[in-house]
C-alpha positions as CSV (number, residue, x, y, z in Angstrom):
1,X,72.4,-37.3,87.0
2,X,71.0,-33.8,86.8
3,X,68.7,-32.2,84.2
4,X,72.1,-30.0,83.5
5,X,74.0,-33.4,82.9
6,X,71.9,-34.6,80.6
7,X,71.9,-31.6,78.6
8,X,75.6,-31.5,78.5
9,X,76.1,-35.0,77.5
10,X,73.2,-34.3,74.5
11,X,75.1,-31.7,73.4
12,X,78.5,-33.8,73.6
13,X,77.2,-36.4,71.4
14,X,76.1,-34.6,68.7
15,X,79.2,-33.6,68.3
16,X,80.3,-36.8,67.1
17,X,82.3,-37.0,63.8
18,X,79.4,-37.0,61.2
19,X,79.8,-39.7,58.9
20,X,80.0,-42.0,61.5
21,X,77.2,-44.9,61.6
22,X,76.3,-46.8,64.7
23,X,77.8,-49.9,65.6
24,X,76.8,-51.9,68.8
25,X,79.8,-54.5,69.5
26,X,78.8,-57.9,70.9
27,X,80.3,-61.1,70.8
28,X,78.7,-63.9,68.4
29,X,77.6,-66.0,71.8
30,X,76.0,-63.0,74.0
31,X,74.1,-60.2,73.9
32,X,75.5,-56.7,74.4
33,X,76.6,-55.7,78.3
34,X,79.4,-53.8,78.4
35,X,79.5,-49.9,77.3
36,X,78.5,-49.0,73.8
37,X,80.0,-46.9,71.5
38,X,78.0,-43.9,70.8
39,X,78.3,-41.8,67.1
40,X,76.3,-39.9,65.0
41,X,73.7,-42.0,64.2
42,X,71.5,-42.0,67.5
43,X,70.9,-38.8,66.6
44,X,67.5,-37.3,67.9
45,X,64.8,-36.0,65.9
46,X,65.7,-32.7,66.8
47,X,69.4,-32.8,65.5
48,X,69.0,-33.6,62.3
49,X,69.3,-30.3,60.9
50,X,72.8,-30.7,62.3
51,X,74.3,-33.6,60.2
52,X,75.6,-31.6,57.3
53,X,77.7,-29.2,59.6
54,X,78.5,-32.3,61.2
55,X,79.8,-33.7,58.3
56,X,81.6,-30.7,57.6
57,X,83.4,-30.7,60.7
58,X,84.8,-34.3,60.4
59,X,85.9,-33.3,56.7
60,X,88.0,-29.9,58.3
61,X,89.2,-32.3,61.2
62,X,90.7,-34.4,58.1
63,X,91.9,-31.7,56.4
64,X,93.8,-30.3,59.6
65,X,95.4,-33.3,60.6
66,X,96.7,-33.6,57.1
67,X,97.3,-30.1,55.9
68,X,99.9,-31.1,53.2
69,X,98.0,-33.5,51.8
70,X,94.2,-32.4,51.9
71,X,92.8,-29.1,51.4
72,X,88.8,-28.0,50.1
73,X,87.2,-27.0,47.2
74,X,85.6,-24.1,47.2
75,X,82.4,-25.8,48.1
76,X,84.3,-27.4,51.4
77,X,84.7,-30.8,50.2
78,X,88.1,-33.2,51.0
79,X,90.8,-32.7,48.0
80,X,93.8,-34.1,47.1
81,X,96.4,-31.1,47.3
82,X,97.9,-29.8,44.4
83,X,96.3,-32.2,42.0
84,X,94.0,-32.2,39.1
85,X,92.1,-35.1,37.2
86,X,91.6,-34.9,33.8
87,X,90.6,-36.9,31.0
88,X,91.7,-35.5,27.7
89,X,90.1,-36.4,24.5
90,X,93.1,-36.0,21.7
91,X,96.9,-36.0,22.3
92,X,97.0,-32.3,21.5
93,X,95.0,-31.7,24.7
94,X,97.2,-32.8,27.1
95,X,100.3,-31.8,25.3
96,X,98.7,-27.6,26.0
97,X,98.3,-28.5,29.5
98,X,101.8,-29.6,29.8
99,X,102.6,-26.4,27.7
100,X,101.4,-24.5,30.7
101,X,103.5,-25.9,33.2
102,X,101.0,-29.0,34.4
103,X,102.8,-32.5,35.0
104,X,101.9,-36.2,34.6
105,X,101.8,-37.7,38.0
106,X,100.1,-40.7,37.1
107,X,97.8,-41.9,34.8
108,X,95.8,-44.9,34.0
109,X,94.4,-46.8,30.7
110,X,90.9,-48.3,31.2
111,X,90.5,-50.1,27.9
112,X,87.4,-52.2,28.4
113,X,85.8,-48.3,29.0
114,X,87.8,-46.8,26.4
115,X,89.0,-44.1,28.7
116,X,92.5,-42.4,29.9
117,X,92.4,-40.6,33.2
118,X,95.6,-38.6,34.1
119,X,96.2,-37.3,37.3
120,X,97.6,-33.8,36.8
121,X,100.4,-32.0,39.5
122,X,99.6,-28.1,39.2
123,X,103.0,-26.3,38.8
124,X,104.5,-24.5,41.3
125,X,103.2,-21.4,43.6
126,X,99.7,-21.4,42.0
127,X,97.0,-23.1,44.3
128,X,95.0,-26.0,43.1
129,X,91.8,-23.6,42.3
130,X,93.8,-21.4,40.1
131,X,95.3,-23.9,38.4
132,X,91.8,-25.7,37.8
133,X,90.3,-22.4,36.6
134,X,93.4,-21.8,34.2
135,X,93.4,-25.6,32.9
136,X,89.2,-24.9,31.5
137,X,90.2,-22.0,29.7
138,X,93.0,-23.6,27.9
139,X,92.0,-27.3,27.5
140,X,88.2,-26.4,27.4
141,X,87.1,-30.0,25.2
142,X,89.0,-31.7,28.3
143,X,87.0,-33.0,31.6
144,X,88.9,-31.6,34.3
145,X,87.9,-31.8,37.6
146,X,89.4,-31.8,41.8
147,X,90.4,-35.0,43.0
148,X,87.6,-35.0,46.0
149,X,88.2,-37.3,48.5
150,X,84.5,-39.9,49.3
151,X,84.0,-40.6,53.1
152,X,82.8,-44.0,54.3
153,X,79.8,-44.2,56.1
154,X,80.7,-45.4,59.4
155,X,84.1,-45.0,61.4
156,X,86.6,-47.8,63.1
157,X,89.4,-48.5,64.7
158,X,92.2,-49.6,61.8
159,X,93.0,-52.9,62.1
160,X,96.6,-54.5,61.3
161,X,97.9,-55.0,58.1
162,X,97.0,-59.0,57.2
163,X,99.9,-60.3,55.0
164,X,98.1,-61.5,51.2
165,X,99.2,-64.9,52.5
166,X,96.7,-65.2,54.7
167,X,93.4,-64.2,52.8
168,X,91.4,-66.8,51.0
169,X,93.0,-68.1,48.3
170,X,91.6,-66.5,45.0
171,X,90.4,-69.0,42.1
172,X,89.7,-68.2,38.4
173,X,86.6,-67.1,36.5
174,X,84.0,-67.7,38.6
175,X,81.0,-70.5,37.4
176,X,77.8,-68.9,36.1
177,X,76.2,-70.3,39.0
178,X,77.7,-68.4,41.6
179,X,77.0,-64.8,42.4
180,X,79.5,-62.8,41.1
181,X,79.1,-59.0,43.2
182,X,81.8,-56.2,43.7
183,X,82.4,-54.1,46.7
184,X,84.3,-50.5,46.1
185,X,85.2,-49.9,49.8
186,X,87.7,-50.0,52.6
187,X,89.3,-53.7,53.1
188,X,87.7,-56.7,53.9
189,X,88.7,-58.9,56.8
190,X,88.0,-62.3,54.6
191,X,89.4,-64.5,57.1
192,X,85.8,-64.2,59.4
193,X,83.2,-67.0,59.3
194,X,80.5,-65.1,57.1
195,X,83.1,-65.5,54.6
196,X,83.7,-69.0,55.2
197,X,81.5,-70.1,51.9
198,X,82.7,-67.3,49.8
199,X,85.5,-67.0,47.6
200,X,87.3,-63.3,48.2
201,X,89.0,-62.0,45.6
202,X,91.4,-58.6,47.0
203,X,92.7,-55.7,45.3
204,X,94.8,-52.8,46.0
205,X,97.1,-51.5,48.9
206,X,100.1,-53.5,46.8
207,X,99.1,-56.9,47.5
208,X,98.8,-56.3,51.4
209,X,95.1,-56.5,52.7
210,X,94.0,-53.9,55.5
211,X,91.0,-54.8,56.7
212,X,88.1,-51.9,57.8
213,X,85.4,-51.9,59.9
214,X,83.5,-50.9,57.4
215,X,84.4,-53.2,54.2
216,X,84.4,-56.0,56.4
217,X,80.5,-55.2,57.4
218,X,79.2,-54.1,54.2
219,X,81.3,-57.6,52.6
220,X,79.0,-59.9,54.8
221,X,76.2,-58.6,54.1
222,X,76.6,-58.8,50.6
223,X,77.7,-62.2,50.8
224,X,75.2,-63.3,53.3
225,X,72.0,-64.8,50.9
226,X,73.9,-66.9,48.7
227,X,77.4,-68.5,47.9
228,X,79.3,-65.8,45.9
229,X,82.3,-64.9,44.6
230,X,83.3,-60.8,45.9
231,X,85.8,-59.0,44.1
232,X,87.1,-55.9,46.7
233,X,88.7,-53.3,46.1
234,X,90.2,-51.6,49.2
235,X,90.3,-47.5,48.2
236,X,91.9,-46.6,51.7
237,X,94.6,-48.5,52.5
238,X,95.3,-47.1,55.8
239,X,96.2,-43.8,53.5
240,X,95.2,-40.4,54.5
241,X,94.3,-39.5,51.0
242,X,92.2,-42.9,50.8
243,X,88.8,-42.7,48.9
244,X,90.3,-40.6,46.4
245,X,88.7,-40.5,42.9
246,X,91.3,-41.6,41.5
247,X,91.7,-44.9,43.9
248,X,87.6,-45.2,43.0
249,X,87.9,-45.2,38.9
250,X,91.3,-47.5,39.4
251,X,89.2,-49.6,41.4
252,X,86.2,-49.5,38.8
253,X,88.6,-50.3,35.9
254,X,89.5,-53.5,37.7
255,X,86.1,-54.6,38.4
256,X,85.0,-53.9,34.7
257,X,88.4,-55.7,33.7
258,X,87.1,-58.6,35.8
259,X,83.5,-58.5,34.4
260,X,81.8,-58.4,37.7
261,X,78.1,-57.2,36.5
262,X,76.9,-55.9,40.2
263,X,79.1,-53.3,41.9
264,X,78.3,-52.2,45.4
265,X,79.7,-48.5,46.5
266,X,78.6,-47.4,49.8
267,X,80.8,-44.1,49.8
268,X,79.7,-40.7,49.6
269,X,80.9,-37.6,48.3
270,X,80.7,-34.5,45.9
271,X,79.6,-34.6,42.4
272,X,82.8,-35.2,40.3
273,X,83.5,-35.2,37.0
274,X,85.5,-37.9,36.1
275,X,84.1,-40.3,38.3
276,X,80.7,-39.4,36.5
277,X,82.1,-40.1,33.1
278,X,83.5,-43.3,34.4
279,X,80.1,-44.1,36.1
280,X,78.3,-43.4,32.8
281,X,80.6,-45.5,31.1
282,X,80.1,-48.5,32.8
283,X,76.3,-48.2,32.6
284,X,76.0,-47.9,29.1
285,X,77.7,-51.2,28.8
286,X,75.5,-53.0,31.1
287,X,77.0,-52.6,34.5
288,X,74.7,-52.3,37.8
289,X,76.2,-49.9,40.1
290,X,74.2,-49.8,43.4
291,X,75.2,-46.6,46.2
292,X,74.1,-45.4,49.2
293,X,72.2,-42.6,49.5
294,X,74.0,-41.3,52.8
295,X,73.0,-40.1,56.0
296,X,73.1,-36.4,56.3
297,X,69.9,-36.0,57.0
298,X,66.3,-35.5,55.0
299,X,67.3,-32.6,54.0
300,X,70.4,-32.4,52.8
301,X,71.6,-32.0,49.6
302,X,72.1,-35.4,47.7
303,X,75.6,-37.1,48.0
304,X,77.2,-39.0,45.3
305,X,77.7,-41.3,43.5
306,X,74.1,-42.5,44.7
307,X,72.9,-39.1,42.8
308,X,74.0,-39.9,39.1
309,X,71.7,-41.0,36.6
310,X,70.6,-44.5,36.9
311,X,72.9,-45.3,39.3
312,X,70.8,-47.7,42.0
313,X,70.4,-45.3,45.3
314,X,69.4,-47.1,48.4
315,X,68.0,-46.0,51.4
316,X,67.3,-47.5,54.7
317,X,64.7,-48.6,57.2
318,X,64.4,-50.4,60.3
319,X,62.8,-53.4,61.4
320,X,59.5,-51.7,61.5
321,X,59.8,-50.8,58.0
322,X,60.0,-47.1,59.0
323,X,63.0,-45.0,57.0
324,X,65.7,-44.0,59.5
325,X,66.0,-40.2,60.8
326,X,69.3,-40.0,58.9
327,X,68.8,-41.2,55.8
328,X,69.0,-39.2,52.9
329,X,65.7,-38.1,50.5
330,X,65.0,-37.5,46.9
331,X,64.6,-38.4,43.3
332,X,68.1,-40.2,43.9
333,X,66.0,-43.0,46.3
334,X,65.7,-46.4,43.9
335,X,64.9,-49.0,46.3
336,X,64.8,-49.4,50.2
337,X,66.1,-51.8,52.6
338,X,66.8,-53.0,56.0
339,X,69.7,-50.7,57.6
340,X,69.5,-51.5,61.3
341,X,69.6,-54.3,63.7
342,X,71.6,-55.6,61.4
343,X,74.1,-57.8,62.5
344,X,77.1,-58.0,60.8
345,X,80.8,-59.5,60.6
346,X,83.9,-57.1,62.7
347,X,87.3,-57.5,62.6
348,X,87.7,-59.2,65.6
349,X,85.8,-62.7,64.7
350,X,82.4,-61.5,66.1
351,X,79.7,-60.0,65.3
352,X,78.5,-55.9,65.2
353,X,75.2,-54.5,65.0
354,X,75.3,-51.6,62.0
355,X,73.0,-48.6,61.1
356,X,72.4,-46.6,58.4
357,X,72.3,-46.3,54.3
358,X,75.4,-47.8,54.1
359,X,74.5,-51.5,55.0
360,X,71.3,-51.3,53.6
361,X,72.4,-51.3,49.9
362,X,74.4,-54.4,50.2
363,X,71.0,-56.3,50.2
364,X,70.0,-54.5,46.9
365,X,73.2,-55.3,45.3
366,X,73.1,-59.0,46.2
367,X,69.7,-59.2,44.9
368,X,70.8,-57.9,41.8
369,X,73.9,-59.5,41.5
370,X,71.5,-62.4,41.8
371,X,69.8,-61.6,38.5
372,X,73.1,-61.1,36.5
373,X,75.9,-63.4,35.3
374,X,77.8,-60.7,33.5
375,X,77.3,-57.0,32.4
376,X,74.4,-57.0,29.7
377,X,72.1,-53.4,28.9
378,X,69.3,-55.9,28.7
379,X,69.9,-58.3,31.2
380,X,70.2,-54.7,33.5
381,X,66.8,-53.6,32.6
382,X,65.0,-56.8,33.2
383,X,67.0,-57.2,36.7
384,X,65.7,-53.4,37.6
385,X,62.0,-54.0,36.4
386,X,61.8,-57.8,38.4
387,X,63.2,-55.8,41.4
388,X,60.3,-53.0,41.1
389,X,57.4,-55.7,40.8
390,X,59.3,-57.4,43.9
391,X,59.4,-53.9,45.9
392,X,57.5,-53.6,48.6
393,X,55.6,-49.8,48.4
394,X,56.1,-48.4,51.6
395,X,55.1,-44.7,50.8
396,X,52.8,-43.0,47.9
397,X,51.8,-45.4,45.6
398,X,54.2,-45.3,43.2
399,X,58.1,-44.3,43.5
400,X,58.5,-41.3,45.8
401,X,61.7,-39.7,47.7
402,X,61.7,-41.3,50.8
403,X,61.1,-45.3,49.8
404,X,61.5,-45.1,46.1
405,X,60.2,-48.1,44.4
406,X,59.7,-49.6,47.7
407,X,61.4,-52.0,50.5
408,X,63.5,-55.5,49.4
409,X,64.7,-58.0,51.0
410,X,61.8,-58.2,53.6
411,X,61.2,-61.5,55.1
């Protein structure tokens, strides 16, 4: 192929959707021969400076294949349409929103957080900015916010619906001596071997699993150190509107109904404000929340909810201990660990190899999940300070943007 080729195909695949992350698929009994699938995440040196308006364009391909569902915020970022969360702190609050025209679409009663989150439908002929703007000025003790939309961090194929029938069956309180970890994330294909000594507890879509890509890698690898009981909550369900705040804090209120001390997130998205308050909440009552940081690039802005306060953010590094091109940098860096050559379980009852932040923070959560039998302030604390004597300091001595703490879960 000619010098002019190659330059053309360069230019062709960095134009992949952005939040993709690599996956290499190979069959559990052989090594890699046929064509690979190429995204984002072979990125060169020299296109980093592209991933954020790479990311961008996937989250306008979204919103134009879904127009009357999706729009942006002013900042750009995936919406629900014509919605508004809120999370009102008297009676009287709500009842002057609904004096302006705003109606109760849904809403949802997370009593072991003592919070109420309402999903708001804007009245008609005023567009969901307006509407936002006018619901501060009236309601201004409320928290109001968009309903943004958080992107996985890798692309798949969908998979077929998998009737509840045939996933695992579920069992009761889990024994203290199990690992107890939760996954918020697309669904998990629990019928594949790396599950085999796990018990799978599923939530959402109604009951019916739909297995992802991307749940289904992430869930093995969290599993993959120790016998554990996962409790996963699918926030996509084949929907175009999946990853939805809303679908996030329902999916939050289960896991803290259920007790599970280690929750594992490895979306990413805007800085909201009622998935902070419901982040916040959860911490101050002894929950571990462990995110990746994301892979836009070193220097991108920092993606959340890896970015709130005390929230675990993990980044990644290859074999060779060196942190990936792609991965995010900053204060919001906690811990590192492996993110590529990892193998990992696929829909199809194989194996794929995954890259990126992503895949690295499942390691961090099991190791915490490891630590903890239920949610406990203190029994948080002591997990994180073990973990930081553990860490491995890859950069400055001491925490710093690109390692954090350091590297865990090194051989």
């Amino acid at each position: 192929m000619s010098r002019g080729r190659w330059g053309l195909l360069a230019i062709w695949v960095l134009a992949a959707p952005a939040a993709a992350q690599l996956r290499l698929q190979l069959p559990m009994t052989s090594l890699p021969i046929g064509p690979v699938q190429q995204t984002i995440d072979q990125l060169q040196p020299d296109g980093l400076d592209r991933r954020i308006d790479l990311r961008h364009l996937q989250i306008r391909r979204l919103i134009r294949a879904h127009r009357r569902l999706i729009e942006a915020d002013p900042a750009g970022e995936p919406i629900v349409r014509d919605e508004i969360l809120a999370s009102f702190p008297t009676p009287d609050a709500l009842t002057r929103a609904l004096a302006l025209g705003f109606a109760v679409e849904s809403e949802q009663e997370l009593h072991s957080l003592d919070l109420r989150i309402v999903v708001l439908r804007i009245p008609a002929r005023r567009s969901t900015r307006a509407a936002l703007n006018e619901l501060r000025a009236a309601v201004p003790e409320a928290t109001l916010d968009y309903d943004h939309i958080y992107l996985r961090g890798g692309e798949a194929p969908t998979a077929a619906p998998v009737s509840a029938s045939q996933m695992p069956p579920t069992t009761g309180a889990a024994p203290h001596s199990r690992i107890r970890v939760g996954l918020v994330d697309s669904g998990v294909n629990a019928t594949e071997p790396a599950f085999r000594d796990s018990t799978v507890h599923p939530w959402g879509c109604g009951g019916t699993a739909q297995p992802g890509a991307h749940g289904t890698a992430v869930a093995s690898l969290l599993v993959r150190r120790a016998r554990a009981d996962l409790y996963a909550a699918d926030v996509y369900c084949g929907q175009p509107t999946g990853g939805s705040v809303d679908a996030i804090v329902a999916a939050l209120a289960w896991l803290a109904q259920n007790r599970v001390p280690v929750i594992n997130i490895s979306l990413v998205g805007p800085k909201n404000l009622l998935l902070a308050q419901v982040v916040a909440a959860l911490l101050a009552r002894g929950y571990v929340i462990v995110a990746a940081v994301g892979n836009d690039g070193p220097a991108a802005p920092p993606l959340y909810p890896a970015a709130y306060p005390q929230v675990v953010g993990v980044t990644a590094v290859d074999a060779e201990r060196r942190v990936l091109l792609e991965a995010e940098r900053g204060p919001q860096v906690t811990f590192a660990a492996q993110g590529a050559e990892l193998e990992a379980a696929n829909l199809r009852q194989g194996s794929t190899l995954v890259r990126g932040t992503s895949f690295a923070a499942p390691t961090v959560a099991a190791l915490f999940a490891a630590r903890m039998s239920a949610p406990d302030p203190a029994a948080a604390a002591a997990a994180l300070a073990a973990l930081i004597r553990r860490a491995v300091d890859l950069g400055p001595t001491g925490r710093d943007p690109i390692y954090g703490y350091g590297l865990l879960g090194a051989k």
